[in-house]
N, C-alpha and C positions, 0 to 999 in steps of 0.2 A: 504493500500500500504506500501510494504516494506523502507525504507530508513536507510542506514547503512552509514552515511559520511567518515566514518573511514574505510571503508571497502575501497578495491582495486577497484575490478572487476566492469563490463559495459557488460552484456553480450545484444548482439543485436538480432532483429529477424533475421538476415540474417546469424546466424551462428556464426558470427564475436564477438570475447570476449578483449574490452579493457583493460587493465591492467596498473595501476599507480603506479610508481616505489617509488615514494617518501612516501608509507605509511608503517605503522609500520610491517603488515603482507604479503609485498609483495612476499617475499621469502618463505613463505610457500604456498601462494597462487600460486607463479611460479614451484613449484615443484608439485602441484598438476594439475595445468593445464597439463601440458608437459604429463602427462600419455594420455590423453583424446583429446589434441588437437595440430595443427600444428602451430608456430609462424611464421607470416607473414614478419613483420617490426617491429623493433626497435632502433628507435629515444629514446633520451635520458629518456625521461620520461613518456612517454606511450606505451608500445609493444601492439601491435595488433598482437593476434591469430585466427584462424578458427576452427572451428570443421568441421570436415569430415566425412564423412560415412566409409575408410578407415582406420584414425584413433581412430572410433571407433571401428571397428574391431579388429585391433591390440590391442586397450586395452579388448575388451572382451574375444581374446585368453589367454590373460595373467593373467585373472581372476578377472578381475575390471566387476562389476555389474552395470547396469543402475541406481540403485539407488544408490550408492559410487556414480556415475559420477554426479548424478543430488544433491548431499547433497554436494560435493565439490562448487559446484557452489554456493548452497543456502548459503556456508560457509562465502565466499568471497565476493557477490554482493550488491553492493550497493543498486540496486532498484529488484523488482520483475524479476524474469525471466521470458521473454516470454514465454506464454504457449505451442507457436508452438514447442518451445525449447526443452521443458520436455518432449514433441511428441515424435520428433524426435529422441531424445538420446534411448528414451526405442523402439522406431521403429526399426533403427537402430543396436541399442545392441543385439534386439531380433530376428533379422536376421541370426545370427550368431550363425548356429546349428540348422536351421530351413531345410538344405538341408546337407545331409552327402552321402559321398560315401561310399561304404561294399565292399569286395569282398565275393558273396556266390555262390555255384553249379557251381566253375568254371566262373563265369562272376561276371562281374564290375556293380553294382549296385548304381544308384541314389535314393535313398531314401527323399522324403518328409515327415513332418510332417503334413503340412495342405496336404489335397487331393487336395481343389482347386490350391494350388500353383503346383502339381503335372500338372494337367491338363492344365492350362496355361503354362505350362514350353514344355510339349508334341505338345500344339497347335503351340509354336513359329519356324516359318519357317525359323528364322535365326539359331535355334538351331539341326533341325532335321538333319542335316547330323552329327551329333553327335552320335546318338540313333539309340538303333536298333531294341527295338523295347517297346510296354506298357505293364508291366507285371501287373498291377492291377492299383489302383485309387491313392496310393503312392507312385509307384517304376519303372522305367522306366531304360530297359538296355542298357548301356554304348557302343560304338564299342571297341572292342578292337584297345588299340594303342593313345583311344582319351582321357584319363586319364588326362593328361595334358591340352590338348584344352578345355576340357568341363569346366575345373576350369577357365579357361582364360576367356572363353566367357561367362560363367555366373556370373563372379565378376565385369566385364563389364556392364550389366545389371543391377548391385544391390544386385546382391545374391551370398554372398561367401560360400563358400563349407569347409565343415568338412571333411578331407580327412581320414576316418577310414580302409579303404582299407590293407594299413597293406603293408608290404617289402617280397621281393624276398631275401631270405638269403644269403651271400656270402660266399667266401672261407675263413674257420678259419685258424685265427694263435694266438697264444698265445702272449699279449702284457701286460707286468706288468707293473705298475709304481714303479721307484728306492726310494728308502728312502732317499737313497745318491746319488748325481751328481760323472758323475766321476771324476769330481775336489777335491771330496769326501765332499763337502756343503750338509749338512742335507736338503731334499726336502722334500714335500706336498705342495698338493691343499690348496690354502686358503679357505676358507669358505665360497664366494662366487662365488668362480671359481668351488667348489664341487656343490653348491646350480645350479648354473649354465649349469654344466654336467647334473645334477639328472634330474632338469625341461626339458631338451632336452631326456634325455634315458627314463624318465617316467615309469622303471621299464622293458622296453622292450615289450609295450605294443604298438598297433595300434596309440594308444593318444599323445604318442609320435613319435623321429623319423625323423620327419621334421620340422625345423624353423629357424628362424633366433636368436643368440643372440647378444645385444645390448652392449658392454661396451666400456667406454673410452679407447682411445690409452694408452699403456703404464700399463693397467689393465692384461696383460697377457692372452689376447686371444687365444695364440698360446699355452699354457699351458691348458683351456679350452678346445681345441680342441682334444689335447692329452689324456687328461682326459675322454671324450667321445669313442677315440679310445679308451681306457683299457676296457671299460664298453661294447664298442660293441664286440671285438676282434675278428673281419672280415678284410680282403683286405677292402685298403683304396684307393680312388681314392683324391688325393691333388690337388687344383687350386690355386695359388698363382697370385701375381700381376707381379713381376718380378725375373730374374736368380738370381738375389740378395736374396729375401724372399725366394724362394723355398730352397736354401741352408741355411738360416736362420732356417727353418723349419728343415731340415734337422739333422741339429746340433744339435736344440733342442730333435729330437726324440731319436739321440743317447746317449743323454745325460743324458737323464731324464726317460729311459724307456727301457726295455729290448732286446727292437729290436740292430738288429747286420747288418751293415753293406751290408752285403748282399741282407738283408731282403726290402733295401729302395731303389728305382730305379730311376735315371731321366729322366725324355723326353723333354728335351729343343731344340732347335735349336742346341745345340754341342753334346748331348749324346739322343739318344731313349733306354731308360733302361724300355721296357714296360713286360718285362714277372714278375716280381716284387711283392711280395704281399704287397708294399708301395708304389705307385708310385706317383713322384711330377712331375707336371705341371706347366706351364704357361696360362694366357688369352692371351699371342702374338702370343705362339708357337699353339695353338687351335683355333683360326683365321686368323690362314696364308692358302694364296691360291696364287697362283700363278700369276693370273688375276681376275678381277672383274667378267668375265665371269666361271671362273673355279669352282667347289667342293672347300669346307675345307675338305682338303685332313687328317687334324687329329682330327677330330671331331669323327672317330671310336673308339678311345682311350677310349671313353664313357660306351662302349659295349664291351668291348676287352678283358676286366679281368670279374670275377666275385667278382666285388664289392660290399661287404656289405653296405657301408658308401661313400657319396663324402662329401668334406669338400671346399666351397666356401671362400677362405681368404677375405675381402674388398670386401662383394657382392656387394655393392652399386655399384662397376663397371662392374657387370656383364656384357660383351657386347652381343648383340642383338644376335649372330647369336649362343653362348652359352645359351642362354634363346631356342632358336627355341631347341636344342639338348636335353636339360632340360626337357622339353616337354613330349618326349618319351621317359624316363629314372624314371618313378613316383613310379616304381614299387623299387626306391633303398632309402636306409635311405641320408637324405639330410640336410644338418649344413651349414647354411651362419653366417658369421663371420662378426661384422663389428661395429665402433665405432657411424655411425648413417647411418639412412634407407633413409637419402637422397637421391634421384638420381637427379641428374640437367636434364636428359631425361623424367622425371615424371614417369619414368616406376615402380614407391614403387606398383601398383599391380600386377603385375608381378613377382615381389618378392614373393608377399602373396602366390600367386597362387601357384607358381612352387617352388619353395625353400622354403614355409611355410611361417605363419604366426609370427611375434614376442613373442618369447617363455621368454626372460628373458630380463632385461633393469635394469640398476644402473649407478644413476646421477652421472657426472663427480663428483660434488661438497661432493657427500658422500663418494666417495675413499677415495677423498682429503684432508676429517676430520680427516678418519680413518688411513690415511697417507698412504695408498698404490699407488698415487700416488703425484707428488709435488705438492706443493701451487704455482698457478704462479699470474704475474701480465702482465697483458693484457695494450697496450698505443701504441694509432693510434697517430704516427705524421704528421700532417697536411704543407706541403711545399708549396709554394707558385710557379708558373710556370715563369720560368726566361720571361723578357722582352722581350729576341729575339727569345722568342717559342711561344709567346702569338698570335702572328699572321697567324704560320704554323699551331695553335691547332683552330683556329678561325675557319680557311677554310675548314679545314678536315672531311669527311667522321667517324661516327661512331664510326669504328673499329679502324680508324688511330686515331682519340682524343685518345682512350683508349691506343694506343701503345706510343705516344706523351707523353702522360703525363705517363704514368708508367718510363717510363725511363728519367723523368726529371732530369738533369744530377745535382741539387740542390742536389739531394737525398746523393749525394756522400760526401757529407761534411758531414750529419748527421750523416752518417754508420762511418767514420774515429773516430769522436765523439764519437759514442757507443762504438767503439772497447775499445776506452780507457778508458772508463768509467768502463769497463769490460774486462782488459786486465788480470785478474787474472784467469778469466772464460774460458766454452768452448763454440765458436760460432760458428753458423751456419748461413751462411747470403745465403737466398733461392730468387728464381726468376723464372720468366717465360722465359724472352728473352733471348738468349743465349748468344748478340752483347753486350748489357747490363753489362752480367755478366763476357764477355771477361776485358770488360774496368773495371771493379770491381776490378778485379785479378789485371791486369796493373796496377795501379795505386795505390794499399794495395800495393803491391810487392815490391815497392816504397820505402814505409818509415817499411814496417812491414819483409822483406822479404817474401820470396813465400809461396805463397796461395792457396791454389792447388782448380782446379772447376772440377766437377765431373757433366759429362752432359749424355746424351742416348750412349754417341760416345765413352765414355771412356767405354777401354776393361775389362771384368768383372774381369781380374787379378788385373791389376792397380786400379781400381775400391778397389778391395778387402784390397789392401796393403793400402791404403790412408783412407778408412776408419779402417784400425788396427792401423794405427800411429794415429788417433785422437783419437781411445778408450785407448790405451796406454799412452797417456797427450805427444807424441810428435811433436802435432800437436795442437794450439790453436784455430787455426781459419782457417774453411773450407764453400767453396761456393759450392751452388749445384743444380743443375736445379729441374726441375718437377720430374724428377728418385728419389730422398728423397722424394715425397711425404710420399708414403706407403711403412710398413713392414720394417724399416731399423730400425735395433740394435745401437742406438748409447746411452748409458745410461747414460755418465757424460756429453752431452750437456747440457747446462741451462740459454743461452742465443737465441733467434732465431730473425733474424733481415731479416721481410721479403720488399721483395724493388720492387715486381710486382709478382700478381696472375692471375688467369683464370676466366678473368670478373668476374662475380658473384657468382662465385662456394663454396656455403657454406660446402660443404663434403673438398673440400680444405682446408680451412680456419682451421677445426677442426685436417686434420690430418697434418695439420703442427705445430699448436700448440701440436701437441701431441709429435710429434719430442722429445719434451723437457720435457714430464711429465715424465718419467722416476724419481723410488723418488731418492733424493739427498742426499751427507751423511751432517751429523748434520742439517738435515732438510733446506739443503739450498732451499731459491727459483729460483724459474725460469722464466725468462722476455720473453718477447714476442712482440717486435717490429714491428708494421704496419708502413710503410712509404707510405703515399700517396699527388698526387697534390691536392693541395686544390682548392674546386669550378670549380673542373674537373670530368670525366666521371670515373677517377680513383677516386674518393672518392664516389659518387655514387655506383661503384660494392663492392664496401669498405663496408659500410653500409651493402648491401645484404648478405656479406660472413659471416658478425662477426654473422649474425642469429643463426647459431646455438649455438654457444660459449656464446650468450648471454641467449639461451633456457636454457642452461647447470648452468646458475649462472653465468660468468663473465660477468665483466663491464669491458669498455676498458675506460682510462684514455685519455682523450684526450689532445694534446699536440703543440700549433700551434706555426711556426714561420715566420720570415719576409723571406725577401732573403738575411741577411747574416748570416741567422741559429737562429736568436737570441729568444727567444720567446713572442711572442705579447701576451699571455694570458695565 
């Protein structure tokens, strides 16, 4: 029997891999896990992760072998691995390329590699309205149209699909990438934003095409994505998260790329620019319907152009009824964008399915080295619930604890605190509740003058100017609802003081600290502020957000006080 004391890891038979923060190799141990497995919880000194059948798919796209995954383990464990384990991970892994789609003679082809899995796939009755019909003992024809279903519902089952089927070409237009910005700043792909393009275009082969890539906020995805555009130079179909990104986007393609003006089209709620051979979108404006009972009247926007390319910005929030659309669209090349494959609806197979499989991934903590993006420091402050809240948070309902205690009105003393601490800085003090972050402004206003809050309701002009006075440095300090989540350019922030989130939402949690990665000049840092009630349902979702931030390498510093700010430990 194995025994390694020094070693980190626990891995269990149920899947489940403990992990011990205080040994010497935990950091390469946590960087190895994270390719192969999902982190569950992390408490201070033991993170508990799972292994999936999901994530190991995602690592067998990426090129991680069943033995890589099973020697990282033997690396790091302290006792024997269960043998069901080492089953498993090769079960699993070897799954993955055991069923591929073709398209040949005009039809859509399933292809097996065992016969009997063929045949079992043919006899299953939840499958056969799929199929059209058995062409021999491995290959079984697809209907047309069901391209998309058939990956859904056999990833469902256990069996992911190698999608080699290959793209419907689109309309060409010539897209170069500039050497020069026309601010005239010397441009190129960094090296792993090229590595990144290459792994997704694959040369322009079947193999590629569709996936998703993984990087930290503030790593330049949206230069990645441009980068794919050069290499396809097909009509592009753009999904962004909001009128703010899609104009971000925008700038950046006229800036950094040959396209002209003409060439890029909007279809938002204020302009339908869809004859375009660039056109940018919204998820709001692609989910609007009139009534619950009505059509998504612009869900054709899909089908409208001849797209070579759609480009998913922040897939993780793809909504549902863009997935249903996705579906029938398998035959076009597809790029999800996005800093992690969380979805707090659980739908990461859905992803796989339809948008691809995870094609490229790089640790926040390796930019960080390499300094493409900032070093920051993570610190939850822990508040205590005033006296005369302690008996409305008592009696409450749930969802009311959780609003209770996020807008514990103690929090405001801390924020006044920070500003000062960091008055030389640029901040950003983010929230969920709007009432919250009305009394936030009031009250800064006070002693700092005005403090401008930028929420859903600010018009996207004002919007635009208030975010130019903070990148301009005439503005130090800006409030801003859930709308900063995603895709917003602010690069000399490098404070971020958050004061209430969306319960447990760890995709939150990460693109808010990303806010602030942007790198800094002379290598300044950048802080990142948790304010939560302590020994309330707000320190609870607390815990579940920082998950991923803690997957990625940080530690949040924790930091408790009494109730008159002062700190107890």
């Amino acid at each position: 029997m194995v025994f390694n004391p020094e070693n980190p890891m626990v891995v269990q038979s149920d899947r489940s891999v403990f992990l011990e923060t205080n040994r010497p190799n935990y950091e390469a141990a946590r960087d190895a896990l994270a390719q192969f497995a999902e982190l569950i919880k992390s408490p201070e000194h033991i993170h508990t992760y799972r292994i999936t059948p999901l994530s190991l798919w995602n690592a067998a796209s990426a090129g991680l072998t069943a033995d890589e995954i099973i020697h990282s383990l033997e690396t790091y464990t302290k006792y024997d691995i269960p043998q069901n384990i080492i089953q498993d991970v090769r079960e699993y892994v070897s799954r993955y390329g055991q069923l591929k789609l073709i398209f040949e003679n005009d039809a859509l082809i399933l292809v097996a590699k065992d016969p009997a899995l063929a045949k079992e796939l043919a006899a299953n009755r939840a499958l056969e309205r799929f199929f059209e019909r058995v062409i021999d003992k491995e290959r079984i024809e697809v209907k047309r149209g069901m391209r998309g279903r058939v990956k859904q519902a056999l990833i469902k089952i256990g069996w992911p699909v190698e999608d080699l089927a290959g793209y419907v070409e689109g309309e060409p237009i010539e897209i170069r990438l500039r050497e020069q910005t026309l601010s005239g700043k010397p441009f190129q792909l960094r090296q792993y934003q090229r590595d990144a393009a290459d792994v997704f275009w694959a040369g322009g082969s079947a193999r590629g095409g569709s996936g998703v890539l993984v990087l930290p906020c503030g790593a330049g995805k949206t230069i990645i994505g441009i980068g794919v555009m050069s290499r396809i130079c097909q009509h592009t179909l753009i999904l962004t998260t909001n009128i703010t990104a899609l104009r971000q986007w925008r700038d950046e393609l006229l800036d950094k790329t040959t396209l002209q003006p003409e060439d890029i089209g909007e279809y938002s709620g204020e302009v339908k620019e869809r004859e375009r051979p660039i056109v940018l979108t919204t998820y709001q404006i692609l989910t609007y319907r009139k009534s619950r009972d009505d059509d998504f009247e612009h869900l054709d926007l899909f089908n409208h152009g001849r797209w070579g390319l759609i480009i998913y910005d922040e897939v993780h929030l793809l909504p549902a009824p863009v997935f249903r659309a996705v579906a029938e669209i398998q035959g076009k090349r597809r790029l999800g964008l996005t800093a992690t494959l969380v979805r707090e609806d659980g739908k990461e197979d859905d992803v796989f399915s339809l948008i691809g499989p995870k094609k490229f991934d790089v640790p926040w903590k390796v930019l960080e080295k390499q300094g493409w993006i900032a070093t920051a420091e993570c610190v939850e402050i822990r508040i205590p619930l005033p006296e005369a809240k302690r008996m409305e948070y008592a009696v409450a309902d749930t969802k009311s604890k959780f609003r209770i205690a996020s807008e514990n009105p103690l929090k405001i003393e801390v924020i006044k605190e920070l500003i000062q601490r960091h008055k030389a800085d640029n901040i950003l003090i983010i929230g969920q509740y709007l009432e919250q972050l009305h009394v936030i402004a009031d009250i800064l206003q006070k002693e700092h003058g005005p403090v401008p809050i930028i929420t859903g309701k600010t018009p996207t002009r004002e919007r635009e100017r208030i975010y130019g006075d903070f990148k301009e440095g005439r503005l130090k300090c800006l409030i801003v609802s859930k709308v900063a989540n995603f895709a917003i350019d602010l690069p000399d922030a490098n404070v971020a003081i958050q004061v209430s989130g969306t319960f447990g939402s760890r995709q939150e949690e990460a693109q808010r600290l990303g806010r602030i990665l942007r790198p800094k000049a002379e290598g300044k840092m950048a802080h990142f502020y948790s304010l939560v009630s302590k020994d309330t349902k707000d320190q609870e979702f607390a815990a579940n957000r920082q998950l991923f931030l803690t997957e990625q390498g940080y530690r949040y510093v924790i930091d408790v006080r009494d109730e008159q700010g002062v700190r107890s430990s």
